[in-house]
C-alpha positions as CSV (number, residue, x, y, z in Angstrom):
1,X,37.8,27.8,-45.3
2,X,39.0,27.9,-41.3
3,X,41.7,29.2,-40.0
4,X,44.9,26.9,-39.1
5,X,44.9,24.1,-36.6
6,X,45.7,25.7,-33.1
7,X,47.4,23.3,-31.0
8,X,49.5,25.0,-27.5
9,X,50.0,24.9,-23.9
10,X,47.9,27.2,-22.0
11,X,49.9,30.0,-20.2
12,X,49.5,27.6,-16.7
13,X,51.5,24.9,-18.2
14,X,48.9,22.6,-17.2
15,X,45.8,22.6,-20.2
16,X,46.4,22.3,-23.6
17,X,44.0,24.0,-26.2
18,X,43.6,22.7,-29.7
19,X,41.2,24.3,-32.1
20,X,40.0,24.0,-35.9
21,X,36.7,26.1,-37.0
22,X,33.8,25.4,-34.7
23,X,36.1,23.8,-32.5
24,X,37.8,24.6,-29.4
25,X,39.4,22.5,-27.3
26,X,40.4,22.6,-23.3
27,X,42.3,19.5,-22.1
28,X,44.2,18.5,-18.8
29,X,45.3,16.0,-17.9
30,X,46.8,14.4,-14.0
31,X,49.8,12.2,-13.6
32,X,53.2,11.3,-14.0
33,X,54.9,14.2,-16.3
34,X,56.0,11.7,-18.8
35,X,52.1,10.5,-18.9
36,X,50.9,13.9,-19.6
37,X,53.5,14.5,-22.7
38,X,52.5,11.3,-24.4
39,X,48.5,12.1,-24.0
40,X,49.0,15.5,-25.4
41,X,50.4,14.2,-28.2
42,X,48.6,11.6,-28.5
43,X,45.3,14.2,-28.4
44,X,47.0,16.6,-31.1
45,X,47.4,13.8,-33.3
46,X,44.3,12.5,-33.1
47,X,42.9,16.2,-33.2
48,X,44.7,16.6,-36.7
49,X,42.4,16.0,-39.5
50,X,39.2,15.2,-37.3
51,X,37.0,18.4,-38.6
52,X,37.8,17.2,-42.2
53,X,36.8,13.7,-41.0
54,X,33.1,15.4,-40.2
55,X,33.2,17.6,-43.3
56,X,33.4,14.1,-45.3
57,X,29.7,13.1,-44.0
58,X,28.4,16.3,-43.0
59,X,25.0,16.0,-45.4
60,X,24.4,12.5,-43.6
61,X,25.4,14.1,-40.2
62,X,23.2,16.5,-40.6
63,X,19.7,14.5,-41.6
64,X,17.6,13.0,-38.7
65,X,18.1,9.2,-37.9
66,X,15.6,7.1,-39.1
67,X,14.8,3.3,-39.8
68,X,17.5,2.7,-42.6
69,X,19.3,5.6,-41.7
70,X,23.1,4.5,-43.0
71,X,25.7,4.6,-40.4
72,X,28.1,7.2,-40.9
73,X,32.4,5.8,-41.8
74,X,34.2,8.0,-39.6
75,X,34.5,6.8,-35.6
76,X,33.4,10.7,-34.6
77,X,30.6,10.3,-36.8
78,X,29.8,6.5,-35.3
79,X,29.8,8.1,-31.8
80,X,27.3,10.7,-33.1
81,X,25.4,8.3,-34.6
82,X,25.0,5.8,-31.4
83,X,24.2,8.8,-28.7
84,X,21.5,9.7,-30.6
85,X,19.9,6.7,-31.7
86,X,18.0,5.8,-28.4
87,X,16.0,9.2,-29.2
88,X,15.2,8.5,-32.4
89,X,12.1,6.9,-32.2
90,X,10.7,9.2,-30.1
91,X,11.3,12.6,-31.6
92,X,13.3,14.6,-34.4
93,X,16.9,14.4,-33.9
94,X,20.3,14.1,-36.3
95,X,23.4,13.4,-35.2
96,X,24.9,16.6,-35.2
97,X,23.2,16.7,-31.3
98,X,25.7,15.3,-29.8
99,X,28.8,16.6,-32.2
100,X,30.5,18.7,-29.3
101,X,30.2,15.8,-27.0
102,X,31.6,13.1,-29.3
103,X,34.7,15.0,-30.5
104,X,35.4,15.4,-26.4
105,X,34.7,11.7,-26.1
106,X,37.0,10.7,-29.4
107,X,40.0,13.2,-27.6
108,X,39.9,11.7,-24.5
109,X,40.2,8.2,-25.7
110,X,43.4,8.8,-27.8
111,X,44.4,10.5,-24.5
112,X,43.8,7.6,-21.9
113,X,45.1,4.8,-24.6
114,X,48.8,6.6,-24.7
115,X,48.9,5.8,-21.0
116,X,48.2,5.8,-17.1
117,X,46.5,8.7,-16.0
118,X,45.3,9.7,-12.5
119,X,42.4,12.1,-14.5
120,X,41.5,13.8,-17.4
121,X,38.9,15.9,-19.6
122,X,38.5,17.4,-22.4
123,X,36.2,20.4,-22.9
124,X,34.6,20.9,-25.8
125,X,32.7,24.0,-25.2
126,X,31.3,23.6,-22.3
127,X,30.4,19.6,-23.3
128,X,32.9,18.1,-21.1
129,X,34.3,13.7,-21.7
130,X,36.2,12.4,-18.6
131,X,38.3,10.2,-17.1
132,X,39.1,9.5,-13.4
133,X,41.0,6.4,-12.2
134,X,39.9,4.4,-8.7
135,X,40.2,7.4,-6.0
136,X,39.9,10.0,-8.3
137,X,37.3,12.7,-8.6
138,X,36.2,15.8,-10.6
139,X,34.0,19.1,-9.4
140,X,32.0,21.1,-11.7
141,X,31.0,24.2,-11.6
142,X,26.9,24.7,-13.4
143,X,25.7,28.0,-14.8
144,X,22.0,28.9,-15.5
145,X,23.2,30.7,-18.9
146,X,26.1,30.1,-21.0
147,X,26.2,33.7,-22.2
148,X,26.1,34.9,-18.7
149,X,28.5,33.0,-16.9
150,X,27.5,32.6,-13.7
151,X,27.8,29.5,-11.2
152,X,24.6,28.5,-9.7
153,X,25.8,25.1,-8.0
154,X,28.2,22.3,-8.6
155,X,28.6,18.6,-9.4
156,X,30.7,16.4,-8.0
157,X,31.9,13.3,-10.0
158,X,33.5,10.3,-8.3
159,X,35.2,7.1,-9.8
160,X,32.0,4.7,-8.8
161,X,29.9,7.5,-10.3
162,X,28.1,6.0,-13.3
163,X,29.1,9.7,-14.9
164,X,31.7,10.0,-17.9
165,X,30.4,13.3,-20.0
166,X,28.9,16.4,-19.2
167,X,26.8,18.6,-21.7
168,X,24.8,21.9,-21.7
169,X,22.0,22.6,-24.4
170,X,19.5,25.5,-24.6
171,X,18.6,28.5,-26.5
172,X,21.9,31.1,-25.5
173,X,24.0,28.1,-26.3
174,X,25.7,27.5,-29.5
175,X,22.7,25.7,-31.3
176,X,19.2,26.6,-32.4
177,X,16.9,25.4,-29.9
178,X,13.1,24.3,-30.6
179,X,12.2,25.2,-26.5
180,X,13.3,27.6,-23.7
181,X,15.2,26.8,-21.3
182,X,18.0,29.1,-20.6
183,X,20.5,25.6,-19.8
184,X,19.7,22.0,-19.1
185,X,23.1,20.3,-18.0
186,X,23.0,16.0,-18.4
187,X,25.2,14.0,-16.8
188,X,25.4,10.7,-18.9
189,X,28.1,7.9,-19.6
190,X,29.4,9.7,-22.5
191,X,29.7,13.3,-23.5
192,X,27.8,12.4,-26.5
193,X,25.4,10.5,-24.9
194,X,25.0,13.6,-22.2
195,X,24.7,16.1,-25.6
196,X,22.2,14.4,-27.3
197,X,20.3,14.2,-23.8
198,X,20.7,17.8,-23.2
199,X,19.3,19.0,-26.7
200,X,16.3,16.3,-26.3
201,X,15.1,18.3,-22.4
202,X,15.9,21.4,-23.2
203,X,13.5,21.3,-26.6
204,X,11.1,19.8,-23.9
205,X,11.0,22.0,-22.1
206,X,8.6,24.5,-23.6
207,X,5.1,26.6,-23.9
208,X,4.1,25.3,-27.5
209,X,1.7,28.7,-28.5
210,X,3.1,30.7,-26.3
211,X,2.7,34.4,-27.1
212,X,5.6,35.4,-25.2
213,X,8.0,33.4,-27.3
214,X,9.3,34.1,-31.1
215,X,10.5,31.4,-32.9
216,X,11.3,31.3,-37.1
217,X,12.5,28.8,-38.9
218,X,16.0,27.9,-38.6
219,X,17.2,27.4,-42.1
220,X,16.2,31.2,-42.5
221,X,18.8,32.2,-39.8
222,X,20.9,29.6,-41.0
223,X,20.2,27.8,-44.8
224,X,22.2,24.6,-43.8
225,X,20.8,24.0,-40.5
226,X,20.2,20.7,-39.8
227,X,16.9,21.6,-37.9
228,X,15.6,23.0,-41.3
229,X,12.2,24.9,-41.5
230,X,12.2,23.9,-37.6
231,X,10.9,26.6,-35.5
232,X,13.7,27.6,-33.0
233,X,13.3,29.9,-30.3
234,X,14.5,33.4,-30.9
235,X,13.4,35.4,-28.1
236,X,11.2,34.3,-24.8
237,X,9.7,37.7,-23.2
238,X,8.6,38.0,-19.4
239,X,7.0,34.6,-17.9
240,X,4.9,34.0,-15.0
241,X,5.7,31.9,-11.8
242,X,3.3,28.8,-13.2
243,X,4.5,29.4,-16.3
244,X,7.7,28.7,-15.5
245,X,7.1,25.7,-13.7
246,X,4.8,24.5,-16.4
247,X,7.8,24.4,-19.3
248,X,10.3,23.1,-16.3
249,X,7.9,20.6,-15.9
250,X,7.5,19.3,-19.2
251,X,11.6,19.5,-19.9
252,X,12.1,17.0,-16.1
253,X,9.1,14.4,-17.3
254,X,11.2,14.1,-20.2
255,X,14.2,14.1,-18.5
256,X,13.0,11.8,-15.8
257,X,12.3,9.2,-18.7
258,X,15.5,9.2,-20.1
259,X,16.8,8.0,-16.7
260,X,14.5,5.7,-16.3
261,X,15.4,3.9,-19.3
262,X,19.2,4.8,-18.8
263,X,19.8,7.1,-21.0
264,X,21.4,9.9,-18.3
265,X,22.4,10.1,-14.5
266,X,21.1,13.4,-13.5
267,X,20.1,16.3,-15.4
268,X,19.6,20.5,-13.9
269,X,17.3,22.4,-15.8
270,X,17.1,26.1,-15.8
271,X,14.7,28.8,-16.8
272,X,14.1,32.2,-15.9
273,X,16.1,32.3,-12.8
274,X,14.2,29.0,-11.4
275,X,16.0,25.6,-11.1
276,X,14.6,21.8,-11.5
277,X,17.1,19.0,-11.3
278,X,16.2,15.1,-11.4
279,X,17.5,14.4,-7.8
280,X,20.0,11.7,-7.4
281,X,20.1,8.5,-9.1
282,X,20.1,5.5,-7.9
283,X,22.3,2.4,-9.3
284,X,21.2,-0.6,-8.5
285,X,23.3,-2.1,-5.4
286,X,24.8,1.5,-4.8
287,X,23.9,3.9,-2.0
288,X,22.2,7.0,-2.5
289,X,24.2,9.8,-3.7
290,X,24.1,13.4,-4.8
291,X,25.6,14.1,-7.9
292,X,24.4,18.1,-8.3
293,X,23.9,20.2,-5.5
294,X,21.7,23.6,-6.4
């Protein structure tokens, strides 16, 4: 049983925060004042009955995608569903990867169909859909790890930017993790699609065997886990310099891949204090530009 909907204006005026259970929403949104009434409504409308929505399919929701997998009812659940698929042949994954990230990306659509906007997001979390109009652009600050908030560069997100979601995975984030890294931030052209990403490089990056890291199953920390007997890492004790750069460099082949066949813009991973990002990408037809600056 959760506690009632929260739905209210932030004490700037500007963000409004709705919340249900597991979760917590940051909005703003740029333009006209009668623009910015009608998509806060509009995004505490939509936000009403959304987490019942996921509760309906949550046993599908929370099984791995595979051939014949059904497609979940509910549009939430769809959006799960898609960001995840591309993965699904290569590795384990269920939908629930890219649940923060698809709730963000459901919000801001009610939000930029009640009207013009000059910009908008919605953070879910730290899992971040947006919109920007021609001329508009967005700056993001990037930690190194969620439970220890602490910027370590930015990103900087133009209207021509093929960029629409943000998302942060790793083992001090909300989720079980199956690898190490402290935070591996995606850029992607959803939030869900830049979720699922996320989870996918930081499980890469790893040292399978490694003594230094404890891992237990994650139903026993959690019985309904979708990562079930899984092993997820608990605890990662003191790592080397090449050892660091060893499970960086599995998590950036794996994250170079996924840009290479589309799947993300940029990525940042982080472990240990040491940083590895993709570099910038390249659209076809587009001039080189740096979307996160370490």
């Amino acid at each position: 049983m959760f506690d009632p909907p929260i739905a209210r204006l932030l004490p700037d005026g500007r963000r409004l925060h709705l919340g249900e259970g597991p979760i917590d929403l940051v909005i703003r949104a740029d333009g006209a004042p009668e623009a910015v009434a009608a998509a806060y409504r509009a995004a505490a409308q939509r936000f009403e009955g959304l987490l019942a929505e996921l509760c309906d399919e949550l046993p599908l929701l929370r099984s791995p995608v595979l051939a014949g997998t059904p497609v979940p009812e509910g549009p939430v659940a769809r959006r799960m569903h898609r960001a995840v698929a591309p993965f699904a042949e290569r590795m384990f994954i269920t939908p629930m990867a890219a649940v923060a990230g698809a709730v963000a990306d459901e919000i801001l659509a009610a939000i930029v169909a009640a009207g013009p906007l000059e910009r908008a997001f919605v953070n879910n979390g730290g899992d971040i859909a947006l919109h920007l109009a021609p001329g508009a652009s967005l700056s993001a600050g990037l930690v190194d790890r969620p439970d220890r908030a602490q910027l370590f560069g930015r990103t900087e997100i133009a209207h021509a930017d093929p960029v629409r979601g943000i998302a942060t995975s790793g083992r001090h984030g909300r989720s079980f993790s199956l690898g190490i890294a402290d935070a591996v931030t995606v850029l992607a052209g959803t939030a869900a699609a830049a979720d699922a990403a996320a989870t996918m490089i930081a499980n890469a990056v790893d040292l399978p065997g490694h003594p230094a890291v404890t891992r237990v199953p994650a139903n026993e920390l959690q019985p309904d886990s979708d990562l079930g007997s899984l092993r997820v890492t608990r605890a990662v004790g003191p790592l080397g310099a090449a050892e660091i750069d060893a499970a960086l460099a599995r998590g950036l082949a794996a994250a170079l891949q996924f840009r290479t066949d589309g799947l993300i813009a940029e990525a940042a991973l982080h472990l240990a204090g040491t940083t590895r990002t993709t570099g910038p990408a390249l659209p076809a037809g587009t001039d080189r530009r740096t979307l996160i600056h370490a």
